[in-house]
Each structure stands twice: as C-alpha cells, then as structure tokens.
C-alpha positions in Angstrom: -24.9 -16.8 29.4 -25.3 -15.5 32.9 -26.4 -11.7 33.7 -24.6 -8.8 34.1 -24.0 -8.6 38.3 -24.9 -4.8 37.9 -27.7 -5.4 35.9 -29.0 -8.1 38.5 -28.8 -6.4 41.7 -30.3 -3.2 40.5 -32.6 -1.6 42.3 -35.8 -1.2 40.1 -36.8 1.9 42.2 -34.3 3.7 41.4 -35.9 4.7 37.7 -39.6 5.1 39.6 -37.4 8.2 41.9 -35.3 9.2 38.0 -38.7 9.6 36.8 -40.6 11.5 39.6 -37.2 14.2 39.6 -37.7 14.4 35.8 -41.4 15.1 36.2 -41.3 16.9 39.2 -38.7 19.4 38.2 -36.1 18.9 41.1 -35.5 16.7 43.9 -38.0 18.7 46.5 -41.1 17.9 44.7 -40.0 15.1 43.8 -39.8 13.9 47.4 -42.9 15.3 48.3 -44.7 12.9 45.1 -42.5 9.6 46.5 -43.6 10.9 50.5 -40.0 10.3 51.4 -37.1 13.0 52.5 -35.1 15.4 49.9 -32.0 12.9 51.5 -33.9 10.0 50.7 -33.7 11.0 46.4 -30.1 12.7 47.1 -29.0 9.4 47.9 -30.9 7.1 45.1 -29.8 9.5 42.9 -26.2 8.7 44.0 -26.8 5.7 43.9 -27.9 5.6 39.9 -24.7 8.0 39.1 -22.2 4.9 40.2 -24.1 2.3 38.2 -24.2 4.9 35.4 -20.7 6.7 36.0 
C-alpha cells in the first residue's frame, strides 16, 4: 500500500508556522516568533489551505 502523494510531499513546517499563528494570535507575531517576514506565513498558510481546501 503506497502513501498518499499529498501526504508524502508535505511540508512538516507548515504545522510548526499553523502553530506559532494559533499561539501568537495573528500572522505578525507570529512572524516575529519564526524570525521570518509577515509574506513568509501569508504564503505557508496558502500553502496549507490547498492541501486542506
């Protein structure tokens, strides 16, 4: 039985950046926690939307 090719290619840090925009309270802060831009979580947020649409 072979994986799930969404499941396989996804990107683990994508619920380490969920988790710091939950905790944080909104993207902002969140970035500031991660030390990378408010665009940087826009987009892996994106990102977790399509494999969750």
């Amino acid at each position: 039985m072979s994986a799930n090719p969404v499941i396989k290619d996804f990107d683990l840090n994508l619920i380490k950046v969920l988790d710091a925009v939950i905790s944080a309270g909104n993207a902002t802060r969140a970035s500031k926690r991660l030390q990378v831009t408010p665009a940087a979580i826009s987009q892996a947020l994106q990102r977790l939307q399509n494999v969750y649409s």
